[in-house]
ZAMARGU-4260 file (C-alpha; in steps of 0.2 Angstrom, whole numbers, plus 5000, padded with zeros to 4 digits):
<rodrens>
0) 5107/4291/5226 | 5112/4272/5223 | 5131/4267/5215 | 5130/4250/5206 | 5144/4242/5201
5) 5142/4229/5186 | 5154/4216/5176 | 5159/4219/5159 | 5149/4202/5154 | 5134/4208/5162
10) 5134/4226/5155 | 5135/4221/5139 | 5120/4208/5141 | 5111/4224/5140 | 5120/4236/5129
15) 5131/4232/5111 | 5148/4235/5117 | 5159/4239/5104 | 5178/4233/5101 | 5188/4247/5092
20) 5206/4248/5086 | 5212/4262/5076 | 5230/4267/5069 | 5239/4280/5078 | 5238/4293/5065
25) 5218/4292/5067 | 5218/4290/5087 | 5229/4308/5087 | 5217/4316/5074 | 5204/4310/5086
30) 5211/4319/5100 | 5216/4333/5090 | 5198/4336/5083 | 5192/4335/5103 | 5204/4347/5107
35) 5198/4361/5092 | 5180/4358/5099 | 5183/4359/5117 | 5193/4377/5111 | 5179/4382/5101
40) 5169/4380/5112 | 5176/4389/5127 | 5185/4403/5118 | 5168/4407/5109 | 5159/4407/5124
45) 5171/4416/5134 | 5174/4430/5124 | 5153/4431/5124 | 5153/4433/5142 | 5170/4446/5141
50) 5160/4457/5127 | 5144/4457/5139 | 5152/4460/5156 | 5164/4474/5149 | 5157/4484/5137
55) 5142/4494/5149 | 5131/4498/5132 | 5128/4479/5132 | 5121/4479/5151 | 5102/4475/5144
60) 5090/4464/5149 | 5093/4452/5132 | 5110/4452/5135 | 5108/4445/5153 | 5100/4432/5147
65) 5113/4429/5132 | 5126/4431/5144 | 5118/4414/5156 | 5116/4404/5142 | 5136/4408/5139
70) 5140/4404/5154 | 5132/4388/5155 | 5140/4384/5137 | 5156/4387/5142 | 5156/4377/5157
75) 5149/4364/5146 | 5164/4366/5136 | 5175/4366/5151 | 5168/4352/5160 | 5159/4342/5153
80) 5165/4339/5132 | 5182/4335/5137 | 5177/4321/5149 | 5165/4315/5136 | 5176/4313/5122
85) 5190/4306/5128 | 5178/4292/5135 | 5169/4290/5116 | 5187/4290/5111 | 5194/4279/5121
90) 5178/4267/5119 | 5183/4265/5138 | 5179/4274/5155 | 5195/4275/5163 | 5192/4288/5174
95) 5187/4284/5194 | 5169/4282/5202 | 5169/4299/5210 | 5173/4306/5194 | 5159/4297/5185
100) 5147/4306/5199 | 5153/4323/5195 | 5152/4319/5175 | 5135/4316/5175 | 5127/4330/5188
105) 5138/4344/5178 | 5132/4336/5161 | 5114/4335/5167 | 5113/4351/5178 | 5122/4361/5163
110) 5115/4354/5147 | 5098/4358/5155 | 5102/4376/5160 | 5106/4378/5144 | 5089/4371/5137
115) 5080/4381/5148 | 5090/4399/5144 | 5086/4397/5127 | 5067/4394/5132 | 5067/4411/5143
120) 5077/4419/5128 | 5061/4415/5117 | 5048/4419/5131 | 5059/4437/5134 | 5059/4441/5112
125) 5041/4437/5113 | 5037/4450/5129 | 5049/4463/5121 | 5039/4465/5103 | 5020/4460/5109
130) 5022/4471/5126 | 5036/4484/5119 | 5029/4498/5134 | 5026/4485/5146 | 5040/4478/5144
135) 5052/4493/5146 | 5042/4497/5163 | 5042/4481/5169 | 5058/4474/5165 | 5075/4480/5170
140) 5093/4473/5170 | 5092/4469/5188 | 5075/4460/5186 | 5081/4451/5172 | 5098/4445/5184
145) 5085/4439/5199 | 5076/4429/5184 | 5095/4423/5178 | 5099/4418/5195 | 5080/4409/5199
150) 5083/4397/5183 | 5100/4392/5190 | 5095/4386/5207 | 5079/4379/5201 | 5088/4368/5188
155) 5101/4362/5200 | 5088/4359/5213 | 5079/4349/5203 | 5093/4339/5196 | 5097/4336/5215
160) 5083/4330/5217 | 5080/4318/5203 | 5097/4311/5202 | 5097/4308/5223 | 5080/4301/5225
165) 5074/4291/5206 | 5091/4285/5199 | 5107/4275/5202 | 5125/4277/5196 | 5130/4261/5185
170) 5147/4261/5184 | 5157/4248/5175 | 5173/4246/5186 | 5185/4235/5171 | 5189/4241/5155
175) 5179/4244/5144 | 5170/4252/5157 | 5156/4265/5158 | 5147/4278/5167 | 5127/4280/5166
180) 5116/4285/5176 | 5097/4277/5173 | 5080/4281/5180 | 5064/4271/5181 | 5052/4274/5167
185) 5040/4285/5177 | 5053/4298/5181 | 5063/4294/5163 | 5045/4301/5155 | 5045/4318/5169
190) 5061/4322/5165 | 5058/4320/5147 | 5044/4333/5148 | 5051/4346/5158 | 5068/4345/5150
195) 5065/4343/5133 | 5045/4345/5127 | 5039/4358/5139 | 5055/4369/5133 | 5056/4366/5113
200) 5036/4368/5116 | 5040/4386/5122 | 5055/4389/5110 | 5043/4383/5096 | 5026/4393/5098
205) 5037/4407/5105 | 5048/4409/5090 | 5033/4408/5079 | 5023/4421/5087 | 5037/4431/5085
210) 5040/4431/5067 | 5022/4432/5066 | 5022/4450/5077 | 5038/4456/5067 | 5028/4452/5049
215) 5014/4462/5056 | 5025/4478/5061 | 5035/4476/5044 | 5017/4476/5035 | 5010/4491/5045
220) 5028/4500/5042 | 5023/4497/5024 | 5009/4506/5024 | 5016/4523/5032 | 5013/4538/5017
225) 5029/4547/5022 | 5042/4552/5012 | 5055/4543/5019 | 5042/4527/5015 | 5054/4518/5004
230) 5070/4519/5016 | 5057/4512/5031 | 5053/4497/5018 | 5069/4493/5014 | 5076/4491/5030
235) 5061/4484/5040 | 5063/4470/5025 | 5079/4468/5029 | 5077/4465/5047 | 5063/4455/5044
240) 5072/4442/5033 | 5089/4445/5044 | 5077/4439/5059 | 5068/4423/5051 | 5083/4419/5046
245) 5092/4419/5063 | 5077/4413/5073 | 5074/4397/5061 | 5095/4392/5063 | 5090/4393/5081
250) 5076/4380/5081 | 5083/4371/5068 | 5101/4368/5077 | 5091/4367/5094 | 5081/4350/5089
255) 5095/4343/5077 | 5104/4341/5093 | 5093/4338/5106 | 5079/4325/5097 | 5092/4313/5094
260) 5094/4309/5111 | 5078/4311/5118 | 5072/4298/5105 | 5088/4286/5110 | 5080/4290/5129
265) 5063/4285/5125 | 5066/4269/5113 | 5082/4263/5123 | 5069/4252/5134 | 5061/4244/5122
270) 5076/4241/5108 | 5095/4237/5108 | 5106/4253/5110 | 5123/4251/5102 | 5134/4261/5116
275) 5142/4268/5104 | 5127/4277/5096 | 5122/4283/5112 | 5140/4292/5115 | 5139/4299/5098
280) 5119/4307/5102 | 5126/4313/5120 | 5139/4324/5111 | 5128/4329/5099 | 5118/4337/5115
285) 5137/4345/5120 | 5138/4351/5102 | 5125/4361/5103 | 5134/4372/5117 | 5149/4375/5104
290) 5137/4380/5091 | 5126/4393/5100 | 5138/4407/5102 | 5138/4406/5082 | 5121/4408/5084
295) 5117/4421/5095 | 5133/4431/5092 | 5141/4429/5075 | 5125/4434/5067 | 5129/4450/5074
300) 5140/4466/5067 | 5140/4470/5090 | 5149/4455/5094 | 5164/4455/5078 | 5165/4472/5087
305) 5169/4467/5105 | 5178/4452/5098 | 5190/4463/5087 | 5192/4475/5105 | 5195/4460/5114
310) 5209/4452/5104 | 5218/4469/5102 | 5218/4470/5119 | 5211/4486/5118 | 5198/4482/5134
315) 5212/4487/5147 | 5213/4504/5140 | 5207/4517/5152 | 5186/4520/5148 | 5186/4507/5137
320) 5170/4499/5143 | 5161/4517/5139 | 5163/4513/5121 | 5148/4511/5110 | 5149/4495/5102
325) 5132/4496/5095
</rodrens>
């Protein structure tokens, strides 16, 4: 893992540095904007991981999964956003080296735990409705946990890995300064792959297959001759549009706010990058982190439940995480 430290004059030889000045009234809105987003995104979080944890009817395989991908959100949220904006708004990195080194393996190591709970999300939706009876035999809340834990330490190894041996720290040491952290093209185009095409490949084909699989038991629910036929209709209808419309907010939201980056990555060799477009494509990246408990929680009626218990502060009540909640 190499440090360099670089000039001003010399950094900007390779990157447009940008000189801002803004009134006061805009700097605080600034700040005050960072501060509702940072909020959002670890209450929202939080209260996901609260509602899992407590409530013992939530305890299930999917949840597991929902609970990681909060985790790694809300440590996003914790660690990594406020760091970020205050060095987009400052157009200045004023913080120290060590600080610099910590920024970037907890933006790297969380943003792509993240990426890859998503991924096993898909892969454990796809299981679930294409190997229902297998599934239920095969996979249990502990199985599910040992899988949890296994894409944690593998994305942290493998961060550890690429950051200590293909990389180096370039830290601009006068204001304005900056903090990156570059590889060489052979291990820019790995890690592009396994962080970003290989798991919006999965989420992609997965998600379709899915819809796919829940069109074909909607049209097979169709033609059951019972006389309870029209109320099956209705709500297998109803669950069909409620699920194509969750699952394309997902893969939409998903590559609105990873491509951006991963297109800045790939051209930044062979064009001028404005620094401050890069900044604003990174925290496009964090964003996403604020905007997946919408996803995966306010579409449903489970979590305004456990959100309403947990506000109330009706959680410390004795029994309370025997209620049913579903």
């Amino acid at each position: 893992m190499n440090i360099t430290r670089i000039n001003q004059r010399d950094f900007c030889l390779q990157f447009h540095c940008p000189e801002r000045s803004v009134s006061t009234a805009v700097y605080v809105l600034l700040y005050v904007s960072a501060a509702a987003v940072v909020l959002l995104t670890v209450c929202g979080n939080l209260l996901i991981i609260i509602s899992v944890c407590h409530f013992k009817q939530l305890h299930t395989p999917t949840n597991m999964l929902i609970l990681s991908l909060a985790v790694s959100d809300f440590l996003v949220g914790l660690l990594v956003i406020p760091i970020a904006v205050i060095w987009m708004i400052e157009s200045c990195w004023i913080f120290n080296a060590a600080c610099c080194i910590f920024s970037i393996l907890t933006s790297y190591f969380l943003t792509t735990t993240s990426i890859f709970n998503v991924a096993l999300i898909a892969v454990e939706r796809y299981f679930a409705l294409s190997n229902p009876f297998l599934y239920t035999k095969a996979v249990s809340v502990k199985t599910m946990c040992f899988v949890v834990a296994s894409n944690w330490f593998t994305v942290l190894f493998y961060n550890l890995a690429l950051q200590y041996f293909n990389g180096h720290f370039v830290i601009l040491v006068m204001c304005p300064g900056d903090c990156f952290f570059v590889l060489d093209e052979s291990w820019s185009l790995v890690d592009l792959i396994l962080t970003f095409v290989f798991p919006c490949a999965v989420i992609v084909i997965l998600y379709a297959s899915v819809f796919v699989i829940a069109r074909k038991h909607a049209t097979a629910i169709r033609g059951l001759k019972t006389q309870a036929r029209s109320k099956i209709m209705t709500e297998s209808m109803k669950s069909e549009r409620k699920a194509a419309k969750v699952l394309g907010i997902l893969v939409s939201v998903f590559l609105a706010c990873l491509l951006p980056y991963f297109i800045y990555t790939v051209l930044g060799r062979v064009i001028e990058i404005e620094l401050g477009s890069f900044q604003k494509v990174l925290m496009l990246v964090y964003l996403n982190s604020t905007i997946n408990p919408i996803i995966y929680a306010l579409f449903y009626p489970w979590f305004r439940r456990c959100v309403k218990l947990t506000l109330t502060l009706k959680i410390f009540n004795t029994y309370s995480s025997l209620i049913r909640v579903l």
